[in-house]
C-alpha positions in Angstrom: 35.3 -8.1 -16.7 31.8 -6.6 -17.4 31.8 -5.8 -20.9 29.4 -2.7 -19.8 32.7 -0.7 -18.6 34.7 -1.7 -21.6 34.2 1.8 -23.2 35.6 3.9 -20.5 38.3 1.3 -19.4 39.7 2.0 -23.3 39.2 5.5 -23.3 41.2 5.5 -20.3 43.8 3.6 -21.8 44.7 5.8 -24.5 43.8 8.9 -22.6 47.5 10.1 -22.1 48.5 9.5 -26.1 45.5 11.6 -27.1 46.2 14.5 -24.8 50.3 14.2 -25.2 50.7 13.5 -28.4 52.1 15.6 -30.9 50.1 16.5 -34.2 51.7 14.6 -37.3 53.1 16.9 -40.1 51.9 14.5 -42.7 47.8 15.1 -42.5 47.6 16.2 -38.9 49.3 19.7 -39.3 48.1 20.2 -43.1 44.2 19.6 -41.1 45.0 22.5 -38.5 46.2 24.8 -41.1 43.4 24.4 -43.4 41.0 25.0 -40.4 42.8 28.0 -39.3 42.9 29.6 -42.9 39.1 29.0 -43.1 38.6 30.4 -39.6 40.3 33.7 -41.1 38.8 34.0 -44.7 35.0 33.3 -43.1 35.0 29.7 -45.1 32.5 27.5 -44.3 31.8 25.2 -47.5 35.0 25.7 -49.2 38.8 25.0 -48.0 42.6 26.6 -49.0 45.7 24.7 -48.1 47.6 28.5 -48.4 45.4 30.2 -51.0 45.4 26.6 -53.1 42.1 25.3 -53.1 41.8 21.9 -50.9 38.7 19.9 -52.4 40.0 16.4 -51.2 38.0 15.9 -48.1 34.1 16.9 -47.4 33.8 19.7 -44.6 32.4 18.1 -41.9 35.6 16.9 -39.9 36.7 20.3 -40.4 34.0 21.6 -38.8 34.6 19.5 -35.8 38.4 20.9 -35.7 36.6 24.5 -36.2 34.5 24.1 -33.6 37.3 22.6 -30.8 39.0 26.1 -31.8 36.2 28.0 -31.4 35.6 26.7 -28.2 38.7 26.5 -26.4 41.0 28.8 -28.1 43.2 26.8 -29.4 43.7 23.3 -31.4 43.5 21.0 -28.6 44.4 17.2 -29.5 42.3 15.8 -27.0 39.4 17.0 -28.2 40.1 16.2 -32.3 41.5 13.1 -30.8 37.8 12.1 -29.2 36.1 12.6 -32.8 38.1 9.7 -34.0 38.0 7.4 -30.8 34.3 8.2 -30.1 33.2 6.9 -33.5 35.5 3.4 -32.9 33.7 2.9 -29.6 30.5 3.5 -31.2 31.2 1.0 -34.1 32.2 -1.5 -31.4 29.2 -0.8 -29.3 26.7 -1.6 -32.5 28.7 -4.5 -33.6 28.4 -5.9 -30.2 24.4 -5.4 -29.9 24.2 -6.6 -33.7 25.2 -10.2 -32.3 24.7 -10.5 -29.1 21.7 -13.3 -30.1 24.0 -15.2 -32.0 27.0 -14.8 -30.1 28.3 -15.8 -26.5 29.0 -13.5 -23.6 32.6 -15.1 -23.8 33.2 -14.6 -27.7 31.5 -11.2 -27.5 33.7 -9.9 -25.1 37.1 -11.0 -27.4 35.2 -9.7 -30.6 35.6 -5.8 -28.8 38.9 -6.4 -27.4 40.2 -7.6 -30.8 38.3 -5.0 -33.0 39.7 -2.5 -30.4 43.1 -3.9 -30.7 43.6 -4.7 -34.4 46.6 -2.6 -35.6 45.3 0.0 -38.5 41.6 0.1 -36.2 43.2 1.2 -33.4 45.8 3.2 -35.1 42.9 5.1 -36.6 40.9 5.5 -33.2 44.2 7.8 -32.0 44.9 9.8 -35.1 42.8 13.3 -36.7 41.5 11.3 -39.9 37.7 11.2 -41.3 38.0 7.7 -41.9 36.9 6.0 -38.4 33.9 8.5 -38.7 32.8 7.5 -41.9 33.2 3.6 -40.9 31.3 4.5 -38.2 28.4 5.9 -40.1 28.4 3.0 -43.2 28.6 0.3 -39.7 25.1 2.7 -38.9 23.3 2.3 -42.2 24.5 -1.5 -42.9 23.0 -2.0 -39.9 20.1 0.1 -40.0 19.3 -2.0 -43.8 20.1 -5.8 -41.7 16.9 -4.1 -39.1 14.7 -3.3 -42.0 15.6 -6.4 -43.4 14.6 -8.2 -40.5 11.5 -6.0 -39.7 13.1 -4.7 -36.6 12.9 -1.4 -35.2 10.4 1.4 -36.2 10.1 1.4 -40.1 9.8 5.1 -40.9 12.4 6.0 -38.2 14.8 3.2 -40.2 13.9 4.7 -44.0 15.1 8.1 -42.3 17.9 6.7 -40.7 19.1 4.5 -43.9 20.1 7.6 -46.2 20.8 9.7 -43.3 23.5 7.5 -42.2 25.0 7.4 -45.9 25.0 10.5 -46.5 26.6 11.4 -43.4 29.5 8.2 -44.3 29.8 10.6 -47.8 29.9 13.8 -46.0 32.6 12.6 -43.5 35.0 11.2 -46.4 33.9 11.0 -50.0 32.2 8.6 -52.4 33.1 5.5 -50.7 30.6 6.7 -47.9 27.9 5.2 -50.0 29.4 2.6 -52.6 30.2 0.2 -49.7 26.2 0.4 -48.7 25.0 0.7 -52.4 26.9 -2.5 -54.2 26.9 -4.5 -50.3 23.1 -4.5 -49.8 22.4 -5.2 -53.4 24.6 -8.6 -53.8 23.4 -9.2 -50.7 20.2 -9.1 -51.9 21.0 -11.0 -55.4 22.6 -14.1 -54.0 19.7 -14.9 -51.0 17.1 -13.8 -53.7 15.6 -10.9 -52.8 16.6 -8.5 -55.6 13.2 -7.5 -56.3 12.7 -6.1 -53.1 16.1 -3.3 -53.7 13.3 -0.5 -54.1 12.2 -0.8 -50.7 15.7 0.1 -49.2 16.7 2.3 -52.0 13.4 4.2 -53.2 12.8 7.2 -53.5 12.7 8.1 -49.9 16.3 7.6 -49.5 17.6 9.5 -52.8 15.5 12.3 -51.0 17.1 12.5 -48.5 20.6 11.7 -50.2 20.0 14.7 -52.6 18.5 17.2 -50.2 22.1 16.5 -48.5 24.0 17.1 -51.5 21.7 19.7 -52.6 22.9 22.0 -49.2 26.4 20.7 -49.3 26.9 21.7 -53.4 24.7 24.7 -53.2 26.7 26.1 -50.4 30.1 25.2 -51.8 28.6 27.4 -55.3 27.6 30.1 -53.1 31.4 30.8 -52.1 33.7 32.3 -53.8 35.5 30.0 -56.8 32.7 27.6 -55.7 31.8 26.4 -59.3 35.6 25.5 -59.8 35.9 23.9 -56.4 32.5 21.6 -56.9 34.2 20.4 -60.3 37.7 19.5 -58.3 35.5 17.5 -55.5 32.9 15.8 -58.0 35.7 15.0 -61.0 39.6 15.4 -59.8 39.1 14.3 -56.7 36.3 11.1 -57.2 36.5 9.9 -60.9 39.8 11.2 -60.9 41.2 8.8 -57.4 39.0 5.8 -58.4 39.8 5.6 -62.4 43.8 7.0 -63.0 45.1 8.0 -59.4 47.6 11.1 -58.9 48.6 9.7 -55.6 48.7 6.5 -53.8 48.4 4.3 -57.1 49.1 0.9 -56.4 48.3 -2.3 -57.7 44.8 -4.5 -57.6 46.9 -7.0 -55.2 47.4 -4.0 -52.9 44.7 -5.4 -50.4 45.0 -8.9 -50.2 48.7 -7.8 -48.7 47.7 -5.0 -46.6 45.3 -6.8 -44.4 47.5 -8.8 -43.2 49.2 -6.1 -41.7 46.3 -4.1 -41.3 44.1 -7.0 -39.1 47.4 -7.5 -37.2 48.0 -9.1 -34.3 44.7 -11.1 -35.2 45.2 -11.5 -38.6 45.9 -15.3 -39.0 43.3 -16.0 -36.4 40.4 -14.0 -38.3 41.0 -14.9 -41.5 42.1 -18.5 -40.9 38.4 -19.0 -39.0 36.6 -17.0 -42.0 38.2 -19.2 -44.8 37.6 -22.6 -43.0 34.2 -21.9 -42.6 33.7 -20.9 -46.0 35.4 -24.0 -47.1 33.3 -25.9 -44.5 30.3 -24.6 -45.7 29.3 -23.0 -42.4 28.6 -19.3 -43.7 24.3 -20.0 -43.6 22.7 -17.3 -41.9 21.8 -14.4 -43.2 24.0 -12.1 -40.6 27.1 -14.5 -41.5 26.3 -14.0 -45.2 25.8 -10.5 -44.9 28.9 -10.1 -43.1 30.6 -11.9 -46.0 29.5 -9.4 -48.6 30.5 -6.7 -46.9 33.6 -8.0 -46.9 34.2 -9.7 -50.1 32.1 -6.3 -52.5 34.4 -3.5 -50.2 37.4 -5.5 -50.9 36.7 -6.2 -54.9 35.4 -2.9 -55.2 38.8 -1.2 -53.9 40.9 -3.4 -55.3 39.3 -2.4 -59.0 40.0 1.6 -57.9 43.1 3.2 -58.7 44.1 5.0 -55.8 45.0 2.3 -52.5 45.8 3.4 -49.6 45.1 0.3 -46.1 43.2 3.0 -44.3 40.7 2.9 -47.2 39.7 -0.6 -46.1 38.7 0.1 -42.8 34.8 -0.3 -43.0 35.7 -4.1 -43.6 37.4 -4.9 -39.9 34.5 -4.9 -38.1 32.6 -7.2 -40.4 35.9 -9.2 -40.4 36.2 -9.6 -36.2 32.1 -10.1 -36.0 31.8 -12.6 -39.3 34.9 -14.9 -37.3 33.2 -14.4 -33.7 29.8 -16.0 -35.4 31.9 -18.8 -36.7 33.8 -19.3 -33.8 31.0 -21.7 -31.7 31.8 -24.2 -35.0 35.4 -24.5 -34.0 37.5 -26.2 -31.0 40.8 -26.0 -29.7 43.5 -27.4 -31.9 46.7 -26.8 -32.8 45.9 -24.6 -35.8 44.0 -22.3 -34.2 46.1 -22.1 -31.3 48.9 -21.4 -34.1 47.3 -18.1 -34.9 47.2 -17.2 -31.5 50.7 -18.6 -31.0 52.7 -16.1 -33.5 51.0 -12.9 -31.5 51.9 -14.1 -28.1 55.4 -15.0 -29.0 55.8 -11.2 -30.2 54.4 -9.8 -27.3 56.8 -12.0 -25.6 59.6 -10.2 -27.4 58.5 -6.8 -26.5 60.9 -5.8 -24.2 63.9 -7.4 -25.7 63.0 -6.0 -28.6 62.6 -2.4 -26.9 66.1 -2.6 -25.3 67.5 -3.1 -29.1 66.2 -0.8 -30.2 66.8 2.3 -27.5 70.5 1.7 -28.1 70.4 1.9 -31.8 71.1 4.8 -33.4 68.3 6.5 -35.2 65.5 4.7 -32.8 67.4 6.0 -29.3 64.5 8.4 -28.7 62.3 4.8 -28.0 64.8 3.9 -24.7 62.9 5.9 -22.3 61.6 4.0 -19.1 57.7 4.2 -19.6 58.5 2.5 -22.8 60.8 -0.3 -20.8 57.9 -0.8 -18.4 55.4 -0.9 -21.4 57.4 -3.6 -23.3 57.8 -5.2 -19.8 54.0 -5.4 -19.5 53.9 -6.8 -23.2 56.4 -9.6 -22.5 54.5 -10.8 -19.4 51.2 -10.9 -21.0 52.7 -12.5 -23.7 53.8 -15.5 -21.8 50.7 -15.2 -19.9 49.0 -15.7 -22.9 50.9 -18.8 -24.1 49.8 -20.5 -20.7 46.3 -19.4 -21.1 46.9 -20.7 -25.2 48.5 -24.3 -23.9 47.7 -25.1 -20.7 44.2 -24.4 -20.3 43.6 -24.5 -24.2 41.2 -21.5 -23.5 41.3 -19.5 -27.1 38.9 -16.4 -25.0 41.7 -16.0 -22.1 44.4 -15.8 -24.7 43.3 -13.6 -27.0 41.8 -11.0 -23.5 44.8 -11.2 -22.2 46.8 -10.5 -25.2 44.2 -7.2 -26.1 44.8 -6.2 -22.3 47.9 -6.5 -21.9 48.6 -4.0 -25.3 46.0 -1.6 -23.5 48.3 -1.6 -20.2 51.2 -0.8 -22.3 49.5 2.1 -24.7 48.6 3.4 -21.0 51.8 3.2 -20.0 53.6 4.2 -22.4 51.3 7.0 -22.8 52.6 9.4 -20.7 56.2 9.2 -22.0 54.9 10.2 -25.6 56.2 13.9 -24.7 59.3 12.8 -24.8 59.5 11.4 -28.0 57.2 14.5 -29.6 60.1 16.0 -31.4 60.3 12.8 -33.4 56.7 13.0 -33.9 56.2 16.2 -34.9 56.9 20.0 -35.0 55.9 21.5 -32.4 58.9 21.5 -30.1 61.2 23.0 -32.9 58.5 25.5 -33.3 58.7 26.3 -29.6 62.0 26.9 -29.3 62.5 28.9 -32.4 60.4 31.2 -31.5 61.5 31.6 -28.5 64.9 32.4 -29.8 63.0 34.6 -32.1 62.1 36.5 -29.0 65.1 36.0 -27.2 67.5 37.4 -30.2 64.8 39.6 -31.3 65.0 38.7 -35.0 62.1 37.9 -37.5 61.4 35.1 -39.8 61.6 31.5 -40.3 63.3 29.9 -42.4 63.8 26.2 -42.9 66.2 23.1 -45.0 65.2 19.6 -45.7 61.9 19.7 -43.5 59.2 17.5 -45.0 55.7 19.4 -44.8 57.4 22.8 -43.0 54.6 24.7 -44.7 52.2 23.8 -42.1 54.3 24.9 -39.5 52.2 28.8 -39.5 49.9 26.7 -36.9 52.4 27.0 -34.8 54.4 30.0 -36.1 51.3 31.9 -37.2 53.5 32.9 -39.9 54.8 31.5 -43.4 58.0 29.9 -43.7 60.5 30.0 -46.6 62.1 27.0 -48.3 65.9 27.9 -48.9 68.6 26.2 -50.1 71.6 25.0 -48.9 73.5 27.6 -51.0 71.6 30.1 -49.4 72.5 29.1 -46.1 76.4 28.8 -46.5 76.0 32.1 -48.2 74.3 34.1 -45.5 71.9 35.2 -47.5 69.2 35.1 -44.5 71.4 36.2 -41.5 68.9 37.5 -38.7 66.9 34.6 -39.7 65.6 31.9 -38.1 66.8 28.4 -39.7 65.1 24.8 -38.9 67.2 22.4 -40.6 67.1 18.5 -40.6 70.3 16.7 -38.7 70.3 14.3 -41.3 70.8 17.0 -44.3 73.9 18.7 -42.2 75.7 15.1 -41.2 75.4 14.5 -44.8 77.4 17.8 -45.9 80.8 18.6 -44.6 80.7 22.2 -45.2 77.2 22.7 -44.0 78.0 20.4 -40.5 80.5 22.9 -40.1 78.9 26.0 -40.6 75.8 24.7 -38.2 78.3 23.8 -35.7 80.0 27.4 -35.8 76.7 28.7 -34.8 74.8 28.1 -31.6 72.0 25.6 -32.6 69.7 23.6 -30.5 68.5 19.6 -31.3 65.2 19.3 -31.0 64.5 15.7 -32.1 65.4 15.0 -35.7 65.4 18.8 -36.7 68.7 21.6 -35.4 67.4 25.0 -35.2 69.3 28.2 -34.9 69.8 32.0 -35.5 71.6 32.6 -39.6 
């Protein structure tokens, strides 16, 4: 395979789960509705989750999910979808050009399938998050700093670039947009003994530019109305505030030495196995293999000491961790401990279709028995043992792991277009169709809704507000000519309630009933 057609061959891959999917009600839905309330109040700086001020993120991915409205009408996942994929290809694409000195055709080839393929990275490439374009943009400056570094590249154009591409990384996401840079470049530059030589990267050209960014972005937050109170909440509550005492996703300073595990998954064992023998082997000499090392050991310090964790937060690492093994990779043969790593993956894959048959006849996981999925696992299984031929047989680490990345593509692809069937487990727009359609069809007004995590995010869909009630309410008929959207798992868990719901004509739309009061 020419790595040159990589991009689109990926693209095409996960084409049907960006255009079928469902939105999330978790961060997904919340986006939409915050983009549709600043669409309506003329916001541009500052955002309101329903009239509560939202200073969490910075505005620019909003402004992407503004502009795919404005443009086509409607919120289209495709085209959110692309903002996230996009900047993964792009991070893959400068990753790849970074090395391709140091690095085979072979291994560089397997470096783009596995960054493309490692669980959370991909997993972020698919859903509407700022994080993959803000690792995109910190993967742009730290390599922007490495050409300066190196003399490479036009000098003026790089001490633009440098703080452009930070204060984009800050302006997609937060603080972290610049810390990773800021503490990576200057350890860098303290253990190979260039410290004195920090003011050339950060002088006063690139706090220019930094502060002329912030300058805009706070002056036009202060020019909105509540602006002062919403440039405290995004300066204080929600930076000092996440890093030093977290009111959400505490966790403790272990949290990432687990999580990468999972998060580097299926390659974890192989990346970090490589990384730790060549440390212990002494083979970490260069200054792209050192560099690399920084970036990983500073982001992963640094978060650990914050407060708030959640894995997503140490996405800007995976690159550095799939390159950093790739350069180490030429100092390594076949043996059995390497194939080992490789082994546990394959064995899974292997077990993808069993494992798929399982679970479609359990209850609770039904909704995955659908026949795309069966083909998909079928595809998993067969690269799987494909792989473990590749792994023993020809003792060829490159074919197993491309065949392993391949193989998962084939099955997101194929599975792909059976995601509509499994949207009313995903998400709420099905249960939103039909109710108002029965809305229209029973010719009664409002929404109303039990045990729905989120359900205030469904006016994207309803272009209305909904109303929490209780279950009291309910049996009492408090909101008859109402439209209820209640959980399955709330009325199997309540005698009376399953019997009201089934004295009614109802409808099951995934996990959710819904039905006229």
């Amino acid at each position: 395979m020419k790595s040159k057609f990589l991009p689109f061959l990926l693209l095409l891959a996960v084409l049907p789960v960006l255009i079928f999917r469902d939105y999330t009600p978790s961060n997904e839905l919340r986006y939409l509705s915050i983009v549709d309330e600043a669409l309506r109040n003329g916001d541009i700086f500052t955002f309101t989750n329903h009239g509560i001020q939202y200073a969490d993120k910075p505005p620019l991915y909003f402004w992407i999910l503004m502009l795919g409205k404005w443009l086509l009408g409607n919120h289209a996942m495709w085209f959110a979808s692309l903002f996230s994929f996009i900047p993964a290809l792009v991070i893959m694409l400068v990753m790849d050009r970074w090395v391709e000195r140091e690095v085979s055709v072979a291994n560089r080839l397997s470096a783009q399938l596995m960054l493309m393929s490692c669980g959370l990275f991909l997993g972020l490439a698919v859903v509407l998050r700022m994080d993959m374009l803000m690792c995109m943009f910190i993967v742009l400056a730290l390599r922007t700093f490495y050409q300066m570094l190196k003399g490479q590249g036009s000098k003026n154009w790089n001490q633009f670039l440098f703080p452009f591409y930070i204060f984009m990384a800050v302006f997609s996401k937060g603080p972290v947009g610049i810390l990773v840079p800021l503490v990576s470049t200057f350890i860098f530059l303290l253990i190979t003994g260039r410290v004195k030589t920090f003011g050339r990267y950060w002088g006063w050209k690139t706090f220019a530019v930094l502060l002329l960014g912030c300058f805009i972005w706070f002056g036009g937050v202060c020019w909105e109305e509540g602006g002062l109170t919403y440039l405290h909440d995004l300066l204080f509550r929600q930076t000092v505030g996440r890093a030093v005492n977290a009111f959400d996703h505490s966790a403790p300073f272990y949290y990432y030495f687990i999580s990468v595990w999972y998060s580097l998954a299926p390659w974890a064992l192989f990346l970090v196995g490589i990384i730790i023998a060549g440390a212990c082997r002494r083979l970490i000499r260069s200054d792209m293999e050192r560099f690399f090392m920084v970036i990983i050991l500073t982001t992963l310090l640094m978060l650990s000491c914050f407060s708030g964790k959640l894995a997503v937060y140490l996405a800007p690492t995976f690159p550095f961790f799939v390159y950093l093994a790739v350069l180490l990779l030429s100092h390594f043969r076949w043996n059995q401990w390497l194939a080992l790593t490789l082994l546990l993956p394959a064995v899974v894959f292997v077990a993808g279709l069993p494992a798929l048959i399982v679970l479609g006849r359990m209850p609770g996981t039904e909704f995955l028995g659908q026949k795309l999925f069966y083909v998909a696992g079928g595809i998993l299984t067969v690269s799987g043992g494909t792989a473990l031929y590749f792994l023993y047989r020809k003792k060829s680490l490159n074919k197993t792991i491309n065949v392993l990345a391949l193989g998962l593509f084939c099955a997101v692809f194929v599975g792909g277009w059976d995601v509509p069937a499994i949207n009313g487990e995903l998400g709420y727009s099905e249960l939103c169709r039909k109710a108002v359609e029965l809305s229209k069809e029973k010719n009664v007004s409002g929404y109303c809704v039990l045990n729905v995590r989120r359900s205030e995010n469904m006016d994207v869909y309803l272009h209305e507000r909904v109303k929490e009630v209780t279950e009291e309410e309910v049996l009492d008929n408090k909101y008859q000519n109402t439209i209820l959207m209640i959980s399955n798992k709330k009325i199997r868990s309540n005698k009376k309630l399953e019997e009201f719901v089934n004295g009614k004509e109802h409808y099951v739309i995934g996990r959710f009933s819904v039905m006229v009061l």
